[in-house]
N, C-alpha and C positions, 0 to 999 in steps of 0.2 A: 634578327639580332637579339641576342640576349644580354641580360644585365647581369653579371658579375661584381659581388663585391671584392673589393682591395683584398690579397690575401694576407695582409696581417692582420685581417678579423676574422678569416676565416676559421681558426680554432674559438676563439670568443663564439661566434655564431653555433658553433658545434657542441660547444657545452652548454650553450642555451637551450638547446633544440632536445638536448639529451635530458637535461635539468625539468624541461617542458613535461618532457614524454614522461617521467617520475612521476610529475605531479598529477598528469594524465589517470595514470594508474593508480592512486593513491585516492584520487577523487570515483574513478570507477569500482574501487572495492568497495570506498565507504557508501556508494550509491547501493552496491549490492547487498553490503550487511543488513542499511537501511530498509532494503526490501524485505528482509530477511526475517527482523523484529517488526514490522509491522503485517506481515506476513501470520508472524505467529500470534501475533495481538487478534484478528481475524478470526486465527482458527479456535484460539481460547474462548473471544465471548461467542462463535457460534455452536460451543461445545455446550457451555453454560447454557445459551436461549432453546437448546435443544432437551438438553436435559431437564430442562422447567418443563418445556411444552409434552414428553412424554410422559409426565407426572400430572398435570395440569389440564394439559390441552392448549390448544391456542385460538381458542374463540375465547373472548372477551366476557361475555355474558354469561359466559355457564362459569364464569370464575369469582370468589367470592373479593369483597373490594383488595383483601391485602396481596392476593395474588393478582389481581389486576396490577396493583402499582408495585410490585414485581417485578411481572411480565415488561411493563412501562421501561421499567430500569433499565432493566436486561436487552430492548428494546433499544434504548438510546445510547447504551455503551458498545451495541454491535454495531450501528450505525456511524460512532463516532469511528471506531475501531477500521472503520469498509472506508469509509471516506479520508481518512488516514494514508490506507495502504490504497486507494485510488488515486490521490493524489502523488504520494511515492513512485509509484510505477507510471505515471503522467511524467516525473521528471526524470525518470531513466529512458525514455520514450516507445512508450507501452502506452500506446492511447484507447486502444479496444479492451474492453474489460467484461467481455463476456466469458473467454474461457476460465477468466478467477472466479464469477460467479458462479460458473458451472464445479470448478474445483471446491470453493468453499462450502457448498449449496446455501447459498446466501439465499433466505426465504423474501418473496415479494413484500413483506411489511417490512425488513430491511432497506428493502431497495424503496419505497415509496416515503421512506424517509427523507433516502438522497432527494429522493427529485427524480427517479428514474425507473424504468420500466423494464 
């Protein structure tokens, strides 16, 4: 047995349903742009920590202190920047994040910032 409602709701229910599915889609874009810019947040500071480290190096100790706390910055703003856009793509539901890491070549003092291997 099925439940039917009255049909003088039935157009009310139909422009809910349609009104729904809008907002559905409106929430799905702004989920993608979201990924989109933090996306490119990503790939900008690992443009930056790449281009210190091929001028510099990325051993700590052959670097003298002001590139050390440099390196530090550059460091904690690709970090911030990863855990950003790993968060974002957690809420479009993208829970495995190793093929971004392979895309961004996110280097392992990145990731042992997060917390992760």
């Amino acid at each position: 047995m099925t439940l039917r409602p009255p049909s003088r709701y039935r157009e009310r229910l139909t422009a809910i349903e349609e009104s729904c599915d809008a907002l559905g889609y409106e929430i799905a874009a702004e989920k993608a742009s979201s990924l989109g810019r933090a996306g490119k947040a990503v790939g900008e500071a690992m443009d930056a920590l790449r281009a210190f480290e091929s001028e510099h190096g990325s051993n700590n100790a052959d670097m003298g202190e002001t590139a050390r706390r440099e390196r530090t910055r550059l460091l904690k703003r690709a970090a911030a920047a990863t855990h950003a856009y790993f968060i974002q793509r957690e809420l479009c539901g993208l829970r495995r994040h190793h093929d971004a890491i392979a895309l961004f070549g996110i280097p392992p003092a990145v990731l042992a910032r997060l917390g992760a291997t």
